[in-house]
Each structure stands twice: as structure tokens, then as C-alpha cells.
C-alpha positions, 0 to 999 in steps of 0.5 A: 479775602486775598488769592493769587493765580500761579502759572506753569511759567511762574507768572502770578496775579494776585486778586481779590477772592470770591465764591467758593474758597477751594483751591483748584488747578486747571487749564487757563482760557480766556472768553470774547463775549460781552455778555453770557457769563451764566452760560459760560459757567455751566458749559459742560465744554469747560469742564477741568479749565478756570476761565479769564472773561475779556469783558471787564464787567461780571455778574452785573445781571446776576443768575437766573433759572432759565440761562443754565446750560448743565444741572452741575457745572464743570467749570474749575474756576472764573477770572474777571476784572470787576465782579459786580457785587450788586446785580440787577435785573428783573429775572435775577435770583441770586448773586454770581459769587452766591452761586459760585459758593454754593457750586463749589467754584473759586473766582478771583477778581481784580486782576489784570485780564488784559494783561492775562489774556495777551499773555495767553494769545501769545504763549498759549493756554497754560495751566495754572492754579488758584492758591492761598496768599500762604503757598509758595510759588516755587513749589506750585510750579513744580507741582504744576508742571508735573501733573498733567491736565486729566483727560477723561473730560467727556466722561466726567460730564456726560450722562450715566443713563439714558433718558427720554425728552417725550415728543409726537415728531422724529425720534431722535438719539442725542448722543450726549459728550457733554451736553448743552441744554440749549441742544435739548431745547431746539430739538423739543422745541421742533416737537422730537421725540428725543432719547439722550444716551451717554457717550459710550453708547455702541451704534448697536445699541443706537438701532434698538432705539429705531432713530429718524435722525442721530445728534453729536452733542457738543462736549470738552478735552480732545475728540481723540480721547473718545475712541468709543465715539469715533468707532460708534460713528464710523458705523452709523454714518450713511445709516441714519441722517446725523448732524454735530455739533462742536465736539461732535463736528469733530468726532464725526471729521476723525471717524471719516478720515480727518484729522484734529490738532489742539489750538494755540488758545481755542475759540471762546466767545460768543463773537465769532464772524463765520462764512458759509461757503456755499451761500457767502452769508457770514453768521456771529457764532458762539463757539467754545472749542480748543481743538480743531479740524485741520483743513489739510486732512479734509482732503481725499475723503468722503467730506466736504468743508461748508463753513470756515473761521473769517478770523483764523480759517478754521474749518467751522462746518463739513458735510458729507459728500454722499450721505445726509450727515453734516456738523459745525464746530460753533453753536447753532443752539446759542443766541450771539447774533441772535439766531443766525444759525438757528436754521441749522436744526431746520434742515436737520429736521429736513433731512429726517423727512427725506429719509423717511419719505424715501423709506416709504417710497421703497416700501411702495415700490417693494 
């Protein structure tokens, strides 16, 4: 089955077809990474976008039950140059274009992504959208320059209700915008007792729970659409240790005086060299953002920036010059290098136990 991708330009591709025969519209991006095609489709920071792989081979291994990032994924449909129609590995259970029919996504495959991706470094992300051989290419374009991209991306994917991951260690509230289970995972995996709670949840509602620590998950779209995140987080600092992540890095830098800006084409891969600025030691990162901090606004306030982009100078990790809070824009959760930031979740717990023995040494003292 024959399918073209039309781009707000008027730019096509024509390709050949495979999972789900939907029709999607969406925000075009483009991912490094050589391998990790399953945790790219159920990242929850990918929701309302369609997604162009650099690497030209796709679903040579398959899906597995363990790799799943999301229960549902939102990613709005995938682009690959060869889609491997025969995978093999020992932990395969089912083809990608199986999955992706019975989740619902469109991909395309046969195109040139070379092609595709320099177009986006140089023009920008775009929207596009995923049509029959029939539809009409003036009108796709007219329809897509005048609907804008949704904006309640965070919304769409965070939990409804809260719900506990049991464990004899720190409690700890997970702010959920959006969540990779790798998060969930590095924190039972320390023996936290974690309660996960949706993005709207108020600072109020957090104390109840009597947390030794606060996590900001990852999420999609713009930080300044989740004003109710910002607010919560203005309140919490300096209360309760606190580490971000992506989303949350970026949440956590507008409720202390920073700014955000969209990126020219963002961050996707899993091959980004990120330098840490106190020590100079450079981690590969995964990362999946298409906003960022801007340097600049750092400037004047209570934040410090640790971690930077050596491909672009992004700002990739800022802590907090008084208080025990810290965030990274990449994650630390992911496998890239293969666990050059996994320390990250270490001095998380560390901090946690300071709090707690500086709060029984002042009721000692009391």
C-alpha cells in the first residue's frame, strides 16, 4: 500500500505504507539514535509528533515486553527508510508493523530520510501529515497551515489518578508530565516508596503525602503550556529535595526566574556528548526535547547551570545555589552510554538522606 507524507511547504514523499492505515497529522522530528526504535514509539515526549529515524534500518529486532516506555504510546506516526519486515532476536514477540497496527500508528517506509532530515536541520520542524495516494496536495496544505499543533500534549499523557509503586526506602512523589517507565524503574529499583500523581496536582496536595523527595518527570509540548506545574514547583522548592528531568528541568528553570525557547529541530537520539562542568567528564545522553533553557535567563537568579550541550551549548543541567534541587534536560534513566548518568538518581537518594538526618538532628537539638 502506497502513502505520501505532504509538508506545510508542499513538500512530498511518497512511500510505501505500514501498521496502521490511519491518516494522522503532526509535528515532523527527526531521531539520532542507532538503535532504540521501541522506546522512541512509546515515549510519552513524542506524543502529537510523527517521527523520521536517521538510522536507515528499522524493526530488525522487533518488540519485546520489557523495552515499553508508555502502556499507550502517543507517538502520531513513524518514518524509516528500510523497515525490516522479518526480525530477529531472542526476546522478539511480535513485528514493529504488528504493533504499530494494533496501537493504531501509520508508518511509512522507503523514502528518503536523508533527504527528509536536512530539510528539517535547515528549515525547522514542520508539520506534516500522513494521506492517501488520492488526496490532493493543495488542499493538505491549506489544511495544514491553518490548524495549529494541539497544545495540551502534557495533559493527554499524564495520569488521571494517583497510584502507588510499594517500597521500604524514601518516599518519593513522581510528578507525572508524561512519564517514562525507565524513571519508575530507577527509583524501585533504589527500594523508594513512590506515589506517582498527575501533572496538575497542587504543592498542598504533595505535603499530604509527606514526601522525602519530589521527582519532575519528563513530558511533551511546551513547559509554558503547564502554568499549574510551574506554580506547584514555586512552592515546593527549598521544602522537599527535588530532582527533573527533561520537562521537568525545564519547568523547574521558568518557576525560578528562567526562560524557555522552542528549538530550531530539538534534541532526539540517543548520542548526545554532554559535559558536566564541575568535574569536565562528558556522558552520551539520550535525550527527546524540542525546548530548551536559555542560557542567558539563567543569569541573576537563585540557579546555577552544571551541564551543558558540547554539540550546540545547550544548557543540559542546572541546580539550585541554596537549596538541595537539581534537574538535567537529557535522561539519565535511558542505557546510550550505557549508563553514564545513572549516578544521577545516586545523589538524588543522597540528598534525601541529608534532609532526613538534618531533620532529626533538629529534633535532637529541640
Amino acid at each position: 500500500m502506497m502513502r505520501q507524507l505532504i509538508l506545510e511547504d508542499g513538500t512530498v514523499f511518497v512511500g510505501e505504507g505500514f501498521g496502521s492505515e490511519v491518516e494522522t497529522t503532526g509535528e515532523i522530528v527527526f531521531t539520532t539514535g542507532m538503535t532504540g526504535y521501541q522506546e522512541v514509539l512509546t515515549d510519552p515526549s513524542y506524543c502529537g509528533q510523527i517521527v523520521t529515524f536517521t538510522f536507515p534500518l528499522v524493526g530488525n529486532y522487533g518488540i519485546n515486553l520489557e523495552d515499553f516506555e508508555s502502556i499507550v504510546p502517543a507517538v502520531h506516526g513513524l518514518i524509516v527508510k528500510e523497515y525490516a519486515e522479518h526480525p530477529s532476536n531472542f526476546r522478539n514477540k511480535m513485528s514493529l508493523d504488528q504493533y504499530c497496527k494494533d496501537k493504531g500508528i501509520p508508518g511509512l517506509a522507503g523514502i528518503d530520510t536523508r533527504m527528509l532530515t536536512k530539510k528539517l536541520r535547515e528549515v525547522g520542524t514542520m508539520k506534516g501529515k500522513f494521506c492517501s495516494m488520492e488526496a490532493n496536495v493543495d488542499e493538505v496544505v491549506a489544511e495544514l497551515t491553518n490548524t495549529p499543533l494541539f497544545t495540551n500534549h502534557v495533559e493527554r499523557v499524564s495520569t488521571q489518578k494517583p497510584y502507588r509503586s510499594p517500597g521500604r526506602g524514601h518516599r518519593v512523589v513522581l510528578v507525572d508530565f508524561g512519564m517514562k517507565h525507565g524513571i519508575l524503574r530507577e527509583l524501585t529499583n533504589r527500594k523508594c516508596d513512590v506515589t506517582v500523581v498527575p501533572y496538575n496536582i497542587s504543592a498542598k496536595e504533595i505535603f499530604l503525602l509527606a514526601p522525602d523527595g519530589i521527582m519532575l518527570s519528563n513530558g511533551p509540548g511546551d513547559p509554558k503550556d503547564v502554568q499549574v506545574a510551574i506554580e506547584m514547583i514555586k512552592e515546593v522548592v527549598g521544602k522537599v529535595p527535588l530532582f527533573g528531568i527533561c520537562l521537568g528541568h525545564q519547568l523547574f528553570a521558568l518557576a525560578n526566574g528562567g526562560n524557555t525557547s522552542k528549538l530550531k529541530f530539538g534534541h532526539r537520539g540517543a548520542n548526545h556528548p554532554v559535559k558536566h562542568l564541575e568535574t569536565g567528564k562528558v556522558a552520551i545522553t539520550s535525550q527527546n526535547h524540542g525546548y530548551a533553557v536559555e542560557t542567558d535567563s539563567i543569569e541573576g537568579t537563585d540557579l546555577e547551570v552544571t551541564h551543558v550541550a558540547l554539540n550546540d551549548g545547550t544548557v543540559e543541567g542546572l541546580k539550585h545555589k541554596t537549596y538541595p534541587a537539581f534537574t538535567v534536560q537529557y535522561h539519565p534513566e535511558a542505557s546510550p552510554g550505557p549508563e553514564d548518568a545513572n549516578y544521577l538518581f545516586d545523589e538524588f537518594m543522597s540528598m534525601m538522606e541529608a534532609q532526613k538526618r538534618e531533620g532529626n538532628l533538629q529534633c535532637q537539638n529541640a
